[in-house]
TIKOL-464222 format. One record per residue (C-alpha): residue in one letter; x, y, z; residue number from 1. Coordinates in steps of 0.5 Angstrom, whole numbers, plus 500, padded with zeros to 3 digits. Layout:
% residues N
+----+------+-------+-----+-----+
! aa ! east ! north !  up !   i !
+----+------+-------+-----+-----+
!  A !    X !     Y !   Z ! NUM !
...
+----+------+-------+-----+-----+
***
This chain:
% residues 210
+----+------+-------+-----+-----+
! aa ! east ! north !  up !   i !
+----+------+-------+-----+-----+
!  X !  267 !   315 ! 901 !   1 !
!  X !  269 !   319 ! 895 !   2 !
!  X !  274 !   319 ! 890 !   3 !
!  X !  277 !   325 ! 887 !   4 !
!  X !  280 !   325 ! 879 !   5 !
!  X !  285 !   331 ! 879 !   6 !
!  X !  287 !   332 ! 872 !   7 !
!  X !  289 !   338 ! 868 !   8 !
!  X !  287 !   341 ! 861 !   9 !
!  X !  296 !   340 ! 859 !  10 !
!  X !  302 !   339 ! 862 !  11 !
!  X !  305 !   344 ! 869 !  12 !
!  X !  298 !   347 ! 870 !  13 !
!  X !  298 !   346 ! 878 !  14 !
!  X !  295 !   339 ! 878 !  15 !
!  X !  300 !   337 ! 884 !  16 !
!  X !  298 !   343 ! 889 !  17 !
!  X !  291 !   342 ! 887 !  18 !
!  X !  291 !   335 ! 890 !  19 !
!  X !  295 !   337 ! 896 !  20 !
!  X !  290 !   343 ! 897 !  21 !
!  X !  284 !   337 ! 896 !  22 !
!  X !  287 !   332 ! 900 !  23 !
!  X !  288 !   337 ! 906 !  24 !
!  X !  281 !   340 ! 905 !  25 !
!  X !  277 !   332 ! 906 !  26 !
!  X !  283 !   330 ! 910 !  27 !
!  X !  284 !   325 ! 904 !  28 !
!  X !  288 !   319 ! 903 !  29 !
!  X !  292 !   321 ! 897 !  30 !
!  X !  295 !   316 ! 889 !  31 !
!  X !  298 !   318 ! 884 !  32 !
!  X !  298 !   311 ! 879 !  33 !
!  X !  304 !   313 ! 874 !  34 !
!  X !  308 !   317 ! 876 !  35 !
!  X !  314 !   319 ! 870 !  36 !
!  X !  321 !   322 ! 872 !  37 !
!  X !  324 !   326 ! 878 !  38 !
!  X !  323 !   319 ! 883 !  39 !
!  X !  327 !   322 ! 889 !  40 !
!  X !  322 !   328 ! 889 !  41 !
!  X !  316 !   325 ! 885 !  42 !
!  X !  308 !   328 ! 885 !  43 !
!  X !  307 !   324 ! 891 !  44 !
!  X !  313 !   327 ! 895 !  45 !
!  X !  312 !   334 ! 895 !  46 !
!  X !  304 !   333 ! 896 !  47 !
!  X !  306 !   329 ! 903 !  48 !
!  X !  310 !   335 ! 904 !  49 !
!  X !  305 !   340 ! 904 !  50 !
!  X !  299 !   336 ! 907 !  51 !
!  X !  299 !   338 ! 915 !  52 !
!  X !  294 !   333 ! 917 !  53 !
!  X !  295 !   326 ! 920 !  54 !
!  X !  290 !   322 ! 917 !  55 !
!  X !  291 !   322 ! 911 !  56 !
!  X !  295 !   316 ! 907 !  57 !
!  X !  299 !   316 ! 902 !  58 !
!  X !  300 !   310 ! 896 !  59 !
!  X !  305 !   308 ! 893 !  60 !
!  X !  304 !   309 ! 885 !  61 !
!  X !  303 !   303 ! 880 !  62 !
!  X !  309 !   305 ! 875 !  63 !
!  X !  315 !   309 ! 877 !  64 !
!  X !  319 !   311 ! 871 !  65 !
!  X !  325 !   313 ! 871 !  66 !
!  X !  324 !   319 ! 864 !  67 !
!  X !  320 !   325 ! 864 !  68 !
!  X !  316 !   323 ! 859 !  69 !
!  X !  309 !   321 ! 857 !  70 !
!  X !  308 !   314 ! 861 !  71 !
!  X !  308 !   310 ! 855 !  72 !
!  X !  314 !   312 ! 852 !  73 !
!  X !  317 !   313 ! 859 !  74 !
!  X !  315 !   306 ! 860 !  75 !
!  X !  318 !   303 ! 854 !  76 !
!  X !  325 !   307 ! 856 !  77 !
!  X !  325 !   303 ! 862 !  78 !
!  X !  323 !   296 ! 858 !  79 !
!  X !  316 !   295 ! 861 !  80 !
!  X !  308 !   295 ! 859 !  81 !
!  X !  303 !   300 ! 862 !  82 !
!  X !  297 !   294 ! 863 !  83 !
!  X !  291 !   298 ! 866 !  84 !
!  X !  289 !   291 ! 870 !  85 !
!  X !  296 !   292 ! 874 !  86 !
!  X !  294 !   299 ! 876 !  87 !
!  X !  291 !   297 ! 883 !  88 !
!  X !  285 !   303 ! 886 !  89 !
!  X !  288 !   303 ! 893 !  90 !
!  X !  281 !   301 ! 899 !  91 !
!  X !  282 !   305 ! 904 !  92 !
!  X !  278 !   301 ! 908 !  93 !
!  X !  283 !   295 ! 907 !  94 !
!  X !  288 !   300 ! 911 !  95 !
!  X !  284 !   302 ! 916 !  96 !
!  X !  282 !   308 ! 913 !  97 !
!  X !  275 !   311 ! 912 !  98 !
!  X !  278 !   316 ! 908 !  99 !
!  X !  276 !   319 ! 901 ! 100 !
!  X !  281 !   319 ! 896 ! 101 !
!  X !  284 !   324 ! 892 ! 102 !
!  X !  287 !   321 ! 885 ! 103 !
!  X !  292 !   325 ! 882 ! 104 !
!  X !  293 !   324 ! 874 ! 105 !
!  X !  298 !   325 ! 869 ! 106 !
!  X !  299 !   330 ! 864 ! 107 !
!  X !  291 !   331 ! 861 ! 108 !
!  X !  286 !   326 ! 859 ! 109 !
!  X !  288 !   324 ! 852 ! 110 !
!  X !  296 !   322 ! 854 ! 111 !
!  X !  297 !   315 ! 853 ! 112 !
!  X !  299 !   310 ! 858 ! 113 !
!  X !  301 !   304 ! 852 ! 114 !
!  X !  298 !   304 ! 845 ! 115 !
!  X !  292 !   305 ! 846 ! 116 !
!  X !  289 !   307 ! 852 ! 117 !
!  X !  290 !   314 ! 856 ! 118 !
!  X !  289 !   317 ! 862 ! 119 !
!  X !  281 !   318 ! 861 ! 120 !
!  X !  281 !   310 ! 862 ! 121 !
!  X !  283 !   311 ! 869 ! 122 !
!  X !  277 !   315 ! 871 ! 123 !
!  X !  271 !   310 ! 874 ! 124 !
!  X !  264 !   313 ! 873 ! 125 !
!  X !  263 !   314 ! 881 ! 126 !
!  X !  269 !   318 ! 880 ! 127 !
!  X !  268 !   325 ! 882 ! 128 !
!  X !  273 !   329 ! 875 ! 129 !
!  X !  276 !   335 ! 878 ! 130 !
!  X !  279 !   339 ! 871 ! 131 !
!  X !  285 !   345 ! 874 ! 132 !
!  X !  286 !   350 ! 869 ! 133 !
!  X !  291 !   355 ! 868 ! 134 !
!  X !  290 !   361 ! 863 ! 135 !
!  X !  296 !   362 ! 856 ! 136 !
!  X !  295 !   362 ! 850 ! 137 !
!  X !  290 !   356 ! 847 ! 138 !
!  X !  287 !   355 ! 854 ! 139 !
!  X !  281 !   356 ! 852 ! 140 !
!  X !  280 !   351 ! 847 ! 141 !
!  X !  284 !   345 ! 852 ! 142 !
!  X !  279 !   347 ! 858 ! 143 !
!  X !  273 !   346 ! 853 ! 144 !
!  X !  275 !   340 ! 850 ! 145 !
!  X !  277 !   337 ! 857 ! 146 !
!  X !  271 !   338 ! 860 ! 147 !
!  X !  266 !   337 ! 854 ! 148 !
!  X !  269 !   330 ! 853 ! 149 !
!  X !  269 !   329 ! 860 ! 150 !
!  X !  261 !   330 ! 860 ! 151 !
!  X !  260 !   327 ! 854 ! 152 !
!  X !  262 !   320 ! 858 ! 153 !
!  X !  257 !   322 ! 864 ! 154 !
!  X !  262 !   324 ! 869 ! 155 !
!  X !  261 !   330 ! 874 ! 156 !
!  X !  266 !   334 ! 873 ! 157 !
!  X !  268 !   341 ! 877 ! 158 !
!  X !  274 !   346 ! 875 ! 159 !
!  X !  279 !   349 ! 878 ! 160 !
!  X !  282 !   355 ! 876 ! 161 !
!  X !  290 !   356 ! 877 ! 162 !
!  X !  295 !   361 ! 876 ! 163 !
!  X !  294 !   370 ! 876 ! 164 !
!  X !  286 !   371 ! 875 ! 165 !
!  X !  285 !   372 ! 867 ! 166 !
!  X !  276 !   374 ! 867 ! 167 !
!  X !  274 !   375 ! 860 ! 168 !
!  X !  277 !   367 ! 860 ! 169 !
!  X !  275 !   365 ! 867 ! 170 !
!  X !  268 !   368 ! 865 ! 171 !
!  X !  266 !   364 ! 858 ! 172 !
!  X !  269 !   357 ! 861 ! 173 !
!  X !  264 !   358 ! 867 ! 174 !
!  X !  259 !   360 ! 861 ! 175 !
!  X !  261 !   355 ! 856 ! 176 !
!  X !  261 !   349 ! 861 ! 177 !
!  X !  256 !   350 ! 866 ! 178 !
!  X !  259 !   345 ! 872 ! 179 !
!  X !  262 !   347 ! 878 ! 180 !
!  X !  268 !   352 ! 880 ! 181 !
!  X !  271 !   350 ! 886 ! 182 !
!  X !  275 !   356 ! 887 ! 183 !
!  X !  282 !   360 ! 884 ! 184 !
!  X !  289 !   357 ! 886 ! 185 !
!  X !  293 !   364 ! 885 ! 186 !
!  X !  299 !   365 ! 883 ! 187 !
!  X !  303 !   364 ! 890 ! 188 !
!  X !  311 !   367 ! 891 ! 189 !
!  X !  312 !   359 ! 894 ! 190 !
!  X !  307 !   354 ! 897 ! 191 !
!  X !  307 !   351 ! 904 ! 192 !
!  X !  304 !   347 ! 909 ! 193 !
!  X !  301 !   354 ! 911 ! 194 !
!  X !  299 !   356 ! 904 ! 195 !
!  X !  296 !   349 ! 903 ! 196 !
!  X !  292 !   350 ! 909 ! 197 !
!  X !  289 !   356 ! 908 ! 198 !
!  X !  287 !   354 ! 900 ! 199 !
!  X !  284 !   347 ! 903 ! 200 !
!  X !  280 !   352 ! 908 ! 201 !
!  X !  277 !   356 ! 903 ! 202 !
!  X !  275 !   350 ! 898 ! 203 !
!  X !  273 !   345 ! 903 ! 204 !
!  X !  265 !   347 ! 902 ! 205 !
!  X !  265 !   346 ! 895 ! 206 !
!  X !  269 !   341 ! 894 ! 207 !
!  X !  264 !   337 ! 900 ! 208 !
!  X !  257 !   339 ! 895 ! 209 !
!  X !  260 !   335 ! 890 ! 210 !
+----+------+-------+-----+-----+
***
């Protein structure tokens, strides 16, 4: 069984729809650790909502908090502590499951989680990082400086590239970073169960060689 790090280079870079693809494609069994904001229709709805097969599980997160903020401040507005020690990595085995596991985070690597670690800390040295990058101004030097730090501390890392198609970008990451390209999630009119589908069909292959 394998894990699966989803994280993105910024903030609404099309993490969520990756974690839903990926965990469709490896039937996995999903968890998002900290999810901050929109609780009635948190990360772990919507991608419960897009997955169509019946054997993956989804976990409970370890900190819901009620404001759409970096974690650490979310979490001081709700008057608690994120304590790393109490975030729990779900065993599939302990419910039955021999599932892989897809991890979604928050924001990207470097957002606190309390004072002084972030969401990099979360990340195993078995865990398999997939970084999902979206093209805009400044896109370039996020997507580098993600992976860079990633490969720095020795994790396998691969990308998926988000939104409309932008080559000349597309070309010098592949260039500059030398892992993995899983694929593009293109720029939908909508995502649905079926679009979902289709996406993880096209991705299982890569994402099964990692």
């Amino acid at each position: 069984m394998k894990t699966y790090f989803i994280t993105g280079i910024s903030t609404d870079v099309g993490k969520t729809i990756a974690s839903a693809i990926i965990t469709e494609a490896l039937e996995a069994n999903y968890w998002k650790p900290i999810q901050a904001g929109d609780l009635d229709n948190s990360d772990s709805h919507k991608v419960r909502k897009l997955v169509s097969n019946i054997k993956s599980k989804f976990h409970p997160n370890s900190y819901a908090l009620n404001t759409p903020m970096s974690p650490h401040a979310a979490a001081d507005i709700d008057g608690v502590s994120i304590e790393i020690s109490k975030i729990k990595v779900p065993i599939p085995t302990a419910i039955g499951t021999k599932n892989h596991l897809v991890i979604e985070g928050a924001g990207g690597l470097l957002v606190p989680i309390n004072d002084s670690q972030t969401i990099l800390d979360l990340i195993k040295p078995d865990y398999k990082v997939i970084v999902v990058s979206r093209h805009y101004l400044g896109s370039i030097n996020h997507t580098l400086l993600t992976v860079n730090a990633l490969k720095q501390k020795g994790f396998d890392v691969s990308i998926i590239f988000s939104g409309k198609e932008h080559p000349t970008t597309e070309d010098i990451i592949k260039k500059m970073t030398q892992v993995p390209i899983i694929g593009r999630i293109d720029e939908e009119p909508y995502f649905d169960k079926n679009v979902v589908k289709e996406y993880a069909e096209l991705f299982r292959e890569n994402l099964e060689k990692l």
